[in-house]
C-alpha positions as a Markdown table, in Angstrom:
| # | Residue | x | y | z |
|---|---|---|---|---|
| 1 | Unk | 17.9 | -11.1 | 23.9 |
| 2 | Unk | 16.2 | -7.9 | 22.3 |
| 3 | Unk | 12.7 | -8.9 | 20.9 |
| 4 | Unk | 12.5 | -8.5 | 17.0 |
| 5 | Unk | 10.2 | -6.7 | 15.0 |
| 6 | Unk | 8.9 | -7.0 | 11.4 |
| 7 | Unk | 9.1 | -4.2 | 8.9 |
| 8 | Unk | 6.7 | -4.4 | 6.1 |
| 9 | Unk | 6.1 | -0.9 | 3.9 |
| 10 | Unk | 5.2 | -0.7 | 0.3 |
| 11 | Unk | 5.1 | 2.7 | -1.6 |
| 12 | Unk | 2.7 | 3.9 | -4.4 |
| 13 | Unk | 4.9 | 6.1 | -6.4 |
| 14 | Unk | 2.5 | 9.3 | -8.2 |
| 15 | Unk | 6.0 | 9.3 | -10.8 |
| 16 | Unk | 6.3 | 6.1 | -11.3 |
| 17 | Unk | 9.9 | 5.9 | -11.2 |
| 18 | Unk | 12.3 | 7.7 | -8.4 |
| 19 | Unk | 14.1 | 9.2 | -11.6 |
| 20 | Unk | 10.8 | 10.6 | -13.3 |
| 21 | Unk | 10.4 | 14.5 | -12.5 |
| 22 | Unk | 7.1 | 16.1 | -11.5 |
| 23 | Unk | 4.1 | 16.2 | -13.7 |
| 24 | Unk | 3.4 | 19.5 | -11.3 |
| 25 | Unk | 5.2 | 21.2 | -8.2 |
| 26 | Unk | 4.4 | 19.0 | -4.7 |
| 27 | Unk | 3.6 | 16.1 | -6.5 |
| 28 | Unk | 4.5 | 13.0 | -4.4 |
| 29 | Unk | 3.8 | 9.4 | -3.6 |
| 30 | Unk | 2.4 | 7.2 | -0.2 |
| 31 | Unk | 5.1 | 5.1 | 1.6 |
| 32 | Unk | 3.5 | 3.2 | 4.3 |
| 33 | Unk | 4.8 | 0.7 | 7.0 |
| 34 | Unk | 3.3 | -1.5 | 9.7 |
| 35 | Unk | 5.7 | -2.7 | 12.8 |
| 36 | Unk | 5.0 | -6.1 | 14.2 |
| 37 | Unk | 6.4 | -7.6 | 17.1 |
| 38 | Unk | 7.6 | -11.5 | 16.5 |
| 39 | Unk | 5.0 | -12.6 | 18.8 |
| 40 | Unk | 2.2 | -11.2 | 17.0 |
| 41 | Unk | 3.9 | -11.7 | 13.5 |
| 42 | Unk | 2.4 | -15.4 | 12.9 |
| 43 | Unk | -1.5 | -14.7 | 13.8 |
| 44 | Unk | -1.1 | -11.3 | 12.3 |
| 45 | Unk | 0.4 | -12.8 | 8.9 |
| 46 | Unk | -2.6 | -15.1 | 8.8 |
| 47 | Unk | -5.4 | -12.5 | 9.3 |
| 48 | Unk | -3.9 | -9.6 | 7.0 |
| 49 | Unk | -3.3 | -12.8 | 4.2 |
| 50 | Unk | -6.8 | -13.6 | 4.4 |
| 51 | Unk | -7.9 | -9.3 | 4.0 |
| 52 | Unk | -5.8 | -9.2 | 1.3 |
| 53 | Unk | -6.6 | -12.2 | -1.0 |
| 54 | Unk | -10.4 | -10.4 | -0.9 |
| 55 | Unk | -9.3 | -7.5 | -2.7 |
| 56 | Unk | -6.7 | -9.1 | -4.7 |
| 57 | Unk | -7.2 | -10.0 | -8.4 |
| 58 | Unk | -6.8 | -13.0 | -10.1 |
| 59 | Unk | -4.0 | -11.6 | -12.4 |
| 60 | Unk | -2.0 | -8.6 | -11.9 |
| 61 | Unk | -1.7 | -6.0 | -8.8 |
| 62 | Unk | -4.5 | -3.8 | -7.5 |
| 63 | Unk | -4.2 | -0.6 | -8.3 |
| 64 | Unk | -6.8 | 2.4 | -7.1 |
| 65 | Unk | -7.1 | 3.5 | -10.5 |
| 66 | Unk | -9.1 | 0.3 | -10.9 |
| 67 | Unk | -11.7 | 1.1 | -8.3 |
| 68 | Unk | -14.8 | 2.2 | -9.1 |
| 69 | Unk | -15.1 | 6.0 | -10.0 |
| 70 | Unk | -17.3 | 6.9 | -6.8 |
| 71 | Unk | -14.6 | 5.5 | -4.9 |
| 72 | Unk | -11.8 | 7.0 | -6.8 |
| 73 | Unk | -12.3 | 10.8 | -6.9 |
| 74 | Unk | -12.5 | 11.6 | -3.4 |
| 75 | Unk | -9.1 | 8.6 | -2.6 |
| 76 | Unk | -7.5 | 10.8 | -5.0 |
| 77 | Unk | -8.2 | 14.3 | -4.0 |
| 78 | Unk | -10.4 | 15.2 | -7.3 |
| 79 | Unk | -13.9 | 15.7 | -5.2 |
C-alpha cells in the first residue's frame, strides 16, 4: 500500500487577488508547502498547532504588515 503524505501550502498574495495586475513589473507573491508523511502527521500536527496559536491573534489573521516596523522592513525587502 503506498504510504500517504500530507500537503499543506498557504500563499501570501503581494496583489491580493489572482486577477489584480501588477502595482510594478516582477511583483509577485510567497506560495509555500510542507510534505508530511502519515506517520509523522499526528505528532507533527500537535507541535506546529501549539507554534502557531503563539503568534496567532485573538481576532483576525496575522499578517506581516502587523509586525513591528524593525521587523518589517528588512521581511519585506525595504532595508
Amino acid at each position: 500500500m503506498p504510504e500517504r503524505i500530507y500537503f499543506y501550502c498557504d500563499e501570501s498574495g503581494a496583489k491580493g487577488y489572482a486577477d489584480q495586475q501588477e502595482k510594478y513589473p516582477g511583483e509577485v507573491g510567497v506560495f509555500a508547502g510542507l510534505l508530511v508523511p502519515e506517520q509523522q502527521h499526528a505528532d507533527l500536527s500537535i507541535k506546529l498547532d501549539m507554534i502557531a496559536k503563539r503568534f496567532t491573534p485573538e481576532q483576525g489573521k496575522l499578517h506581516i504588515i502587523a509586525a513591528a516596523g524593525a521587523h518589517t522592513k528588512p521581511a519585506r525587502g525595504l532595508d
